[in-house]
C-alpha positions in Angstrom: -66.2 -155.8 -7.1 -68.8 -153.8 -5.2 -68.9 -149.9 -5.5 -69.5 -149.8 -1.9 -66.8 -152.2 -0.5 -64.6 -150.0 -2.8 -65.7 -146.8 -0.8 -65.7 -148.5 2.5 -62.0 -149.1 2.5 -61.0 -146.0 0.8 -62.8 -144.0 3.9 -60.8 -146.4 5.7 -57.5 -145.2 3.8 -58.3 -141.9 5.0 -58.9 -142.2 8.9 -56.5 -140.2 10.5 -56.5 -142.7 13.6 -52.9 -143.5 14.6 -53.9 -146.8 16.4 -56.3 -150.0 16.2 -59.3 -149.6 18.2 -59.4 -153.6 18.8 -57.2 -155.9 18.1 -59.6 -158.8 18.0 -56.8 -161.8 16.9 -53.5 -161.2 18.5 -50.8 -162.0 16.0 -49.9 -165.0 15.0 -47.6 -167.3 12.6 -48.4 -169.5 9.5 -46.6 -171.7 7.3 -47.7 -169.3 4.1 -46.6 -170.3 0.9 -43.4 -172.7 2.0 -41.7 -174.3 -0.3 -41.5 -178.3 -0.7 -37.6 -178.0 -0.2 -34.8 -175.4 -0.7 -32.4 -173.8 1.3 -34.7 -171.0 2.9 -37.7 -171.0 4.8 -41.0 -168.6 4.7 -43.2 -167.7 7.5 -46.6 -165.4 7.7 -47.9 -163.3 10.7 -51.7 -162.5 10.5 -53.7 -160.8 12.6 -57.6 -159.1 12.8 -58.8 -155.5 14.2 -62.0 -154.1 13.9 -62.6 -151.7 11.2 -60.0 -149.0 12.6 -57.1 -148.8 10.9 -53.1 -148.9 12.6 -49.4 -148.4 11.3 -48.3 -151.5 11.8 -44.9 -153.1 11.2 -43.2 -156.2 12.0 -39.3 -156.6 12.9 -38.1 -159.9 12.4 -34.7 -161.7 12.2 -32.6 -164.5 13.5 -31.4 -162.4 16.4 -33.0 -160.3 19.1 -31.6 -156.9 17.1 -34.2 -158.1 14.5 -32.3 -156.3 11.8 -35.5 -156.7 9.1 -38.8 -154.9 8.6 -41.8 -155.5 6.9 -44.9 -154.0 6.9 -48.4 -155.7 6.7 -50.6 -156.4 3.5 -54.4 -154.9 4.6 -57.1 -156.4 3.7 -61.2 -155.6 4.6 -63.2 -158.3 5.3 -67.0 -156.8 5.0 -69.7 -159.6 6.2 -72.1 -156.9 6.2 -74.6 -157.1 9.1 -72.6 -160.3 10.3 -69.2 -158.1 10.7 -66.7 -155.7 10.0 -62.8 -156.6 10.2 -60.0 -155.6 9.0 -56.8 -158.3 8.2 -53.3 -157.6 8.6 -50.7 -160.0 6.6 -46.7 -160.0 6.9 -44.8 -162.0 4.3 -41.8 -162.9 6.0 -39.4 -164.6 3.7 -35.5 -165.8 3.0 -35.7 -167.1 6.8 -32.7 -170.0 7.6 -33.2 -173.4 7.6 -32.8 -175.7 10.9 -32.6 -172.5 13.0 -35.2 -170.1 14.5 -36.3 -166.5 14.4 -37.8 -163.8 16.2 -40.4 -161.3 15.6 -42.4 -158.4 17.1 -45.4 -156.6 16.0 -45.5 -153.1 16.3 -48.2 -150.5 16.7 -46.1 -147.1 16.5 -44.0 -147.7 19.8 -46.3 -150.2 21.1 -45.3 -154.2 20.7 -48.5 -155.7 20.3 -46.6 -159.3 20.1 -43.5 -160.6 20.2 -42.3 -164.4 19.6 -39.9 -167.1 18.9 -40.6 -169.2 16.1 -38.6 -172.7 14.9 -37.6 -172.6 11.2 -38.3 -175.4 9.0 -36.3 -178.6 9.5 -33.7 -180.3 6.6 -34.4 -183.4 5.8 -32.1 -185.1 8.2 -32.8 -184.1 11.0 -35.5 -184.3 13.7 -39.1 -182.6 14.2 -41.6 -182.9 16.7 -45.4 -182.0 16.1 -48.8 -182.6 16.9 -52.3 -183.6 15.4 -55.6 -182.9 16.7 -58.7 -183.0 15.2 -62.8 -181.7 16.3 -61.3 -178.7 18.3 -63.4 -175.1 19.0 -66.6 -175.7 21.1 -65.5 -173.2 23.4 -65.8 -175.3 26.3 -63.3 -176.2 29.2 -61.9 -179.8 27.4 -60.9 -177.7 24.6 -58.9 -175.2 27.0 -56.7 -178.2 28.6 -56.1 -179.4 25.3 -54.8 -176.2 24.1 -52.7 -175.6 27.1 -51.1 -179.2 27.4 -50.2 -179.1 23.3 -48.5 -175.4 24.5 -46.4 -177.5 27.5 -45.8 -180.0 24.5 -43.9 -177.2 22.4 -44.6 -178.5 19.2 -42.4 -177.0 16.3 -45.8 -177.3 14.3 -49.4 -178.4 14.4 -51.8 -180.0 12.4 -56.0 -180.0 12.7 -57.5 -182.4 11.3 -60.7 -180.7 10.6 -64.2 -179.0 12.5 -61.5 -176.5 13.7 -64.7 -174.6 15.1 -68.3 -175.7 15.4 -70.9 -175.4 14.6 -70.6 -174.1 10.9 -67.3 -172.6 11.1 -68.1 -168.8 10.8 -65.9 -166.2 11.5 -68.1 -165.3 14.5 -67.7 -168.6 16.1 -63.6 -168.4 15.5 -63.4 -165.2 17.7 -65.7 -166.8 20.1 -64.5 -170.6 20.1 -61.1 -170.5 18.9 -58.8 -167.8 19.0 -58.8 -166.9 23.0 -58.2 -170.7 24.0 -55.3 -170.9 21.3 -54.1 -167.7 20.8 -55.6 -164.6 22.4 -55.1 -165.5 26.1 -51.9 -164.2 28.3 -51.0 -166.6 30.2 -51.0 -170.3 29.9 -53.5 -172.5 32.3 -55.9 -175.4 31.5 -58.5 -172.9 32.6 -57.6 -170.4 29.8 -55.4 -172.4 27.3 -52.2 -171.1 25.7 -51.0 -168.6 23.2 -49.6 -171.5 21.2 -50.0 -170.2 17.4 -48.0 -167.3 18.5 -45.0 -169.1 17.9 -46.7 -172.7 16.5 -47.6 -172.6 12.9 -51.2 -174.5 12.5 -52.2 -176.7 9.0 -56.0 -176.6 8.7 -57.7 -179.7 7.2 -61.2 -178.8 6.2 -63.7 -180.7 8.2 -67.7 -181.1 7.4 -68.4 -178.0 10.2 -65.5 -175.9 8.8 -67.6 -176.1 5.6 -71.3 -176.2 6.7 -71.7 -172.3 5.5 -70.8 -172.3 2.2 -73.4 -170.4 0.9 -72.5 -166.5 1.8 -75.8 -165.2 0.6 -77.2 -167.1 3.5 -74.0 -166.9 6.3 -71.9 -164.1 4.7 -68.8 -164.9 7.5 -69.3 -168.7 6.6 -66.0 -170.6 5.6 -64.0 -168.6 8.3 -60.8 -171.2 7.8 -60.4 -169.5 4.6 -59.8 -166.2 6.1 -57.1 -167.3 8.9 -55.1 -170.0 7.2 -52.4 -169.5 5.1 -51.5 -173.4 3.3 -48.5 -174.3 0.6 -50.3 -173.3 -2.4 -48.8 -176.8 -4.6 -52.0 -178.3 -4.6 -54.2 -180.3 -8.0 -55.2 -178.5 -10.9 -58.9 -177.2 -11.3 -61.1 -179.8 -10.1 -64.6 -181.4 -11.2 -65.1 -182.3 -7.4 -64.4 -179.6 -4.9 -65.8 -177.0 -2.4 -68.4 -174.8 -4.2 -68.7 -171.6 -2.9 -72.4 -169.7 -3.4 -73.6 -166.4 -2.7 -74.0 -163.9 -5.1 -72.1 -162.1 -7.6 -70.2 -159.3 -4.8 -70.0 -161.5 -2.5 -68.1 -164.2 -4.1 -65.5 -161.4 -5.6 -64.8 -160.4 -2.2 -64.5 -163.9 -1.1 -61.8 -164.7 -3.9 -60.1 -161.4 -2.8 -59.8 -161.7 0.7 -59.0 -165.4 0.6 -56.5 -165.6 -2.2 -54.0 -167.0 0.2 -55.9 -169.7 0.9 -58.6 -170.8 -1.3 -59.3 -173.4 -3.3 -55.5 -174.0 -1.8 -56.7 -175.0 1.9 -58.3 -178.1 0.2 -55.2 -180.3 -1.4 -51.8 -179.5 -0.3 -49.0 -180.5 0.8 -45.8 -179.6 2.6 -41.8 -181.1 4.2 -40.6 -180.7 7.3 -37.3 -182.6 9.2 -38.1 -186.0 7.9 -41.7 -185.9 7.2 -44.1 -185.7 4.2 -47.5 -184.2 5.2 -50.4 -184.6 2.9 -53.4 -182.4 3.4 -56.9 -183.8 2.1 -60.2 -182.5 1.5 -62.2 -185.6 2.2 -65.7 -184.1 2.6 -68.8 -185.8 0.9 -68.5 -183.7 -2.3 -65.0 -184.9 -3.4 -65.2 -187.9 -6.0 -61.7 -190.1 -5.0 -62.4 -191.3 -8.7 -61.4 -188.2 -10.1 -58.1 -189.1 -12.5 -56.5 -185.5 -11.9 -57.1 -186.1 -8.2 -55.8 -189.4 -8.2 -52.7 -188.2 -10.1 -51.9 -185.4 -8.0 -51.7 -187.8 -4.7 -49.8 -190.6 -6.4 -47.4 -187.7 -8.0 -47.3 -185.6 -4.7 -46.0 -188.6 -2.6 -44.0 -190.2 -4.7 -42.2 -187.5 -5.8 -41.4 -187.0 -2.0 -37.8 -188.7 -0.6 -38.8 -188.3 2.9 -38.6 -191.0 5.3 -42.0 -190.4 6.7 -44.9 -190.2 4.6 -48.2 -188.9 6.8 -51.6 -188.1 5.2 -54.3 -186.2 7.1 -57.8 -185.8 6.3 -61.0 -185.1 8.4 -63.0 -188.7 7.7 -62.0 -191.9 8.8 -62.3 -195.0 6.7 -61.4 -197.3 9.1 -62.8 -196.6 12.7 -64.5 -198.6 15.5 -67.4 -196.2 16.6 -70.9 -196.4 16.0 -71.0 -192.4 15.4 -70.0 -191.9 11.7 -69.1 -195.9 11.1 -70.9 -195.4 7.4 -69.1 -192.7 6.3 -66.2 -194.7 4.4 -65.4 -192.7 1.4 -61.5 -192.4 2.4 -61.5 -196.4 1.7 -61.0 -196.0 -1.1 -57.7 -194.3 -1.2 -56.1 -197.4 0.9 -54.6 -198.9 -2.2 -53.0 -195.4 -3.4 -51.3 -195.1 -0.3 -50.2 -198.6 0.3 -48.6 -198.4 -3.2 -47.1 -194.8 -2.3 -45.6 -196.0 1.0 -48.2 -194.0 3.4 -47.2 -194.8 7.0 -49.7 -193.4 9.3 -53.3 -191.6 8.1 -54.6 -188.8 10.9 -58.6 -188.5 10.8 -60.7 -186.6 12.9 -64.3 -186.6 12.9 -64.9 -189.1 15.4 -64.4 -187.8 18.8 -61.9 -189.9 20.4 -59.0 -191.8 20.1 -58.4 -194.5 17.9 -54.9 -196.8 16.3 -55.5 -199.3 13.8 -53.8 -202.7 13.7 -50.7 -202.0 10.2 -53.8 -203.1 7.4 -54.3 -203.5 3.9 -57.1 -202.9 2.4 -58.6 -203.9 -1.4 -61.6 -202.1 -2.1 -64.3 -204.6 -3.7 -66.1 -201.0 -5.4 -64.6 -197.7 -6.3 -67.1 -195.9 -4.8 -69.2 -195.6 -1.5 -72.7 -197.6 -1.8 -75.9 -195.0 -1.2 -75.1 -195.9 3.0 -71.7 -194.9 2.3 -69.8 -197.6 3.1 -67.0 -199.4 1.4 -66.6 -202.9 1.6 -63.6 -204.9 0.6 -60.8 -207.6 1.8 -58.6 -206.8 4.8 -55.2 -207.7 5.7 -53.7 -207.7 9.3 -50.4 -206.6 10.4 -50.8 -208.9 14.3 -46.8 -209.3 14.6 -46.7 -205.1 14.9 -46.9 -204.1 18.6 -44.9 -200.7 18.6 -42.5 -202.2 21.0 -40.6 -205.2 19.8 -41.5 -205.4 16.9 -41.7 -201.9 15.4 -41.8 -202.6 11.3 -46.0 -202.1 10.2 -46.9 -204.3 7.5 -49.6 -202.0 6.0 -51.1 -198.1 7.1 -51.4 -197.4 10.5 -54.7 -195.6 10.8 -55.5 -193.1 13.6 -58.4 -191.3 15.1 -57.6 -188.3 16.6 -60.6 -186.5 17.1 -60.5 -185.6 20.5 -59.5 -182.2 20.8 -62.4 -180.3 22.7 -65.7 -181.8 21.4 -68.2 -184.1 23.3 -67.0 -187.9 23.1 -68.6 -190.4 21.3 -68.4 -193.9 22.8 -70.3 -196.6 22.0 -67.8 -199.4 19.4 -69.1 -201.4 17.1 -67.4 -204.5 18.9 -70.1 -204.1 21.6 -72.8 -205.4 21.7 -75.4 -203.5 19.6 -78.9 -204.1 17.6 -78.8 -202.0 15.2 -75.4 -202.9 14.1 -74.2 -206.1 12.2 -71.6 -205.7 10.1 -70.7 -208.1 7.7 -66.8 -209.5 7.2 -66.6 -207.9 3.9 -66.9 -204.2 5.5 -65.6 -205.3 9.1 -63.1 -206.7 10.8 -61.6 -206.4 14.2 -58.6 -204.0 13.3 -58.3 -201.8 16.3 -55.3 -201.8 18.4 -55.9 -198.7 21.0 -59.6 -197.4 21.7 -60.1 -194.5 24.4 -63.4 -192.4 24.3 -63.5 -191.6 28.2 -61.0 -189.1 27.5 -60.0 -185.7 25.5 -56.8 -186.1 23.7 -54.0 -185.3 21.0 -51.4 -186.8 19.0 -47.2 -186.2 19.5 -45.1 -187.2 16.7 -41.7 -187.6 17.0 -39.5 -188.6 13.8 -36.3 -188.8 12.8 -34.9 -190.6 9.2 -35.2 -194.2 11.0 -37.2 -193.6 13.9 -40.9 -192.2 14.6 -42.8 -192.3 18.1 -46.5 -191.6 18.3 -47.7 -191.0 21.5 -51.3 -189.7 22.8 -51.5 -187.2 25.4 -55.1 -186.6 26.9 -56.2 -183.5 28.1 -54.1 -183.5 31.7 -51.1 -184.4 30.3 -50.9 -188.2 31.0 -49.5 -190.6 28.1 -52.1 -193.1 27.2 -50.4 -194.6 24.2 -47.4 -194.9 22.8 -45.7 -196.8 20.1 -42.6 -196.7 17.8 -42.1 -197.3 13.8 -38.7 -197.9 12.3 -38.0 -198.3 9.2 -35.7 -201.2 7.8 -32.0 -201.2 7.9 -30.8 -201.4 4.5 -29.2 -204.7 3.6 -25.3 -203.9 2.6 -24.2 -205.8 -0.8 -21.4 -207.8 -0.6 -18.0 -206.9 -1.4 -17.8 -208.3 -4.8 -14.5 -210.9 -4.5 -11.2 -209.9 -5.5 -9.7 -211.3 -8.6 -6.1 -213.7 -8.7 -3.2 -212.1 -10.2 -2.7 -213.4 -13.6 0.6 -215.0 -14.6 1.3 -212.0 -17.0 0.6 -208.8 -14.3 3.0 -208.0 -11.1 1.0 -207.1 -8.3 0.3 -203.6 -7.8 1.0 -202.4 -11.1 -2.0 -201.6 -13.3 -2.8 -203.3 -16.1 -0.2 -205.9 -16.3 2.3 -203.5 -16.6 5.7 -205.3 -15.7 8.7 -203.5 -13.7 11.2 -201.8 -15.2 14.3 -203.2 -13.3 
């Protein structure tokens, strides 16, 4: 560790100051390190200053008397020329199941913030989230989507990668991100909504949340690492992962201030009501040959009970736009999940809106070719239409990438020179296409039902369809045997009477 960040926070240590000069994020909650079942919940409050230091303290508790304390972890975060911050953490643990609680932050005898937030749900019962993917530009689509997934009160949320463009820097997180999601007072499509106030968000990593992985030459680069807290139950050590450069201070720092979160933002996984999420780093540098990889996902979701088994990476392997049609390395994992009982796969990437046909898909390589793609046999689910009849034969795959970015529009299935696919990498699987229009995903699931519905960015549904999973056939009641000549009925074991 560097002599000089040492010295830096120890002057820090000894500022007299009694309050923060800036808070530059407002506080706000995340899933921290929650266990895959129990009979307690955990919950995290972070929050960023600049480089003056505050007494801060958070009350917390399942009623409005609080009746708990705990006081923030501190941690520097020294990008040099590029920025000076320092990070607040609160651990807040032993919280009830299928309930709520309610916290406030404190600066002395100021409240900085206060909230509300849902607890997680047992496995019976029912949760409602959302998914959106391709999210901080910083420009006025992404500001009605944050506000209308605030009016959708989601008990969680899920980004499906390129939270902030363009190389996801910490920089471009206090300018893109945190005032359209979390920094702004109150809630309009012109400003957004305080929604991760009370909303716990999962990060996916994306190919922009990554794009500065080198710190010697962006030292704020892989800012998702500093502001989300993931399960940490993800693989062992792997061959194929992120690879973090910069040199020797740098990285220590890096491993210090993200210990929460990294390598554990890659691979997890987590429970909620009656769904299984699976997080997946699905970047270019991940080999989905990997045995240890492989072993992990089959273990992780069949190990889960839950009626609902979701998966969510950034790249799509089945999609219908000519923007990013080649990159199919998540192909390959269709068999895994079709084995592991997968219902619905969340991508982003692609900006827009996109629901597969149910499919199946058999992989004729294990790997992408040098174009990327993956070709292989399809099979079609046509009897599924979300209404009638609501059983999927196969993995629903959706595009959900339309949370702020420009749109991308042109399909495949127009007509196009420079594309011609052939039949063994294309076939005409998609059910819903709409690129003229921001949007998110709603999920709503209990233990036999789940509606998906897409909300674009003023509010109007623009798809919707249920899943249901089979009623259990009842076994017969096996039939009842005759009396034998020796036994009186109703007394066991042939007894006979005694009168």
């Amino acid at each position: 560790m560097s002599r000089r960040f040492f010295l830096w926070f120890a002057a820090l240590a000894f500022c007299a100051a009694l309050s923060a000069q800036t808070i530059l994020v407002k506080p706000y909650v995340q899933s921290g390190r929650q266990p895959m079942s129990g009979a307690a919940d955990s919950k995290v409050i972070t929050w960023l200053t600049d480089t003056q230091p505050g007494r801060f303290e958070v009350d917390f508790g399942i009623t409005t008397n609080f009746g708990r304390l705990t006081r923030p972890v501190v941690t520097p975060l020294d990008f040099g020329k590029e920025g000076r911050y320092l990070k607040y953490t609160a651990y807040l643990v032993r919280l009830p199941l299928d309930g709520q609680f309610h916290y406030r932050v404190r600066l002395e005898n100021e409240i900085i913030r206060a909230g509300t937030v849902v607890t997680r749900k047992s496995a019976t019962n029912t949760v409602e989230f959302v998914v959106v993917g391709d999210t901080g530009d910083g420009k006025a689509d992404e500001r009605k989507i944050a506000y209308q997934i605030g009016r959708a009160a989601p008990e969680f949320a899920v980004i499906v990668g390129d939270i902030v463009y363009p190389r996801g820097t910490v920089k471009e997180y206090l300018k893109n991100f945190w005032g359209p999601y979390n920094n702004t007072g109150e809630a309009s499509p012109e400003t957004g909504a305080p929604v991760m106030a009370t909303v716990p968000f999962y990060g996916v990593l994306g190919n922009h949340d990554v794009g500065a992985s080198n710190l010697a030459t962006v030292a704020d680069g892989l800012g998702a690492f500093y502001f989300f807290h993931p399960p940490r139950n993800g693989p062992p050590p792997l061959r194929s992962h992120l690879r973090v450069r910069g040199t020797e201070i740098q990285l220590a720092a890096f491993k210090l201030a993200a210990s929460d979160s990294s390598p554990h933002l890659g691979f997890y996984s987590f429970d909620n009501g009656s769904v299984h999420g699976l997080c997946i780093d699905a970047n270019r540098y991940v080999d989905f040959t990997e045995p240890a990889l492989l072993e992990w996902i089959r273990a992780d979701l069949t190990r889960s009970r839950a009626p609902w088994k979701l998966v969510f990476f950034h790249h799509p392997g089945f999609q219908a736009t000519l923007a990013h049609y080649r990159e199919q390395q998540t192909r390959v994992l269709a068999p895994l999940f079709e084995e592991c009982g997968v219902d619905i796969s969340f991508a982003g990437h692609v900006h827009n809106y996109q629901r597969t046909m149910p499919l199946k898909f058999k992989p004729a390589q294990a790997k992408p070719d040098r174009s990327g793609q993956v070709n292989g046999a399809f099979t079609l689910d046509h009897r599924f239409d979300g209404v009638t009849n609501t059983v999927p034969q196969g993995v629903i795959y959706v595009v959900t990438g339309g949370g702020g970015a420009g749109l991308y529009r042109p399909s495949v299935e127009e007509v196009d020179p420079r594309f011609q696919p052939s039949a063994a990498n294309w076939t005409p699987f998609t059910a819903k296409y709409i690129a003229d229009r921001h949007s998110f995903s709603v999920v709503k699931a209990d233990p036999q039902k789940l509606v998906l519905r897409q909300l674009d960015e003023d509010g109007f549904e623009v798809d919707h369809i249920t899943l249901t999973k089979p009623t259990p056939a009842v076994p017969a009641a096996p039939p009842s045997k005759p009396a034998t000549t020796d036994a009186v009925q109703g007394l066991p074991g042939g007894a006979r009477s005694s009168n």
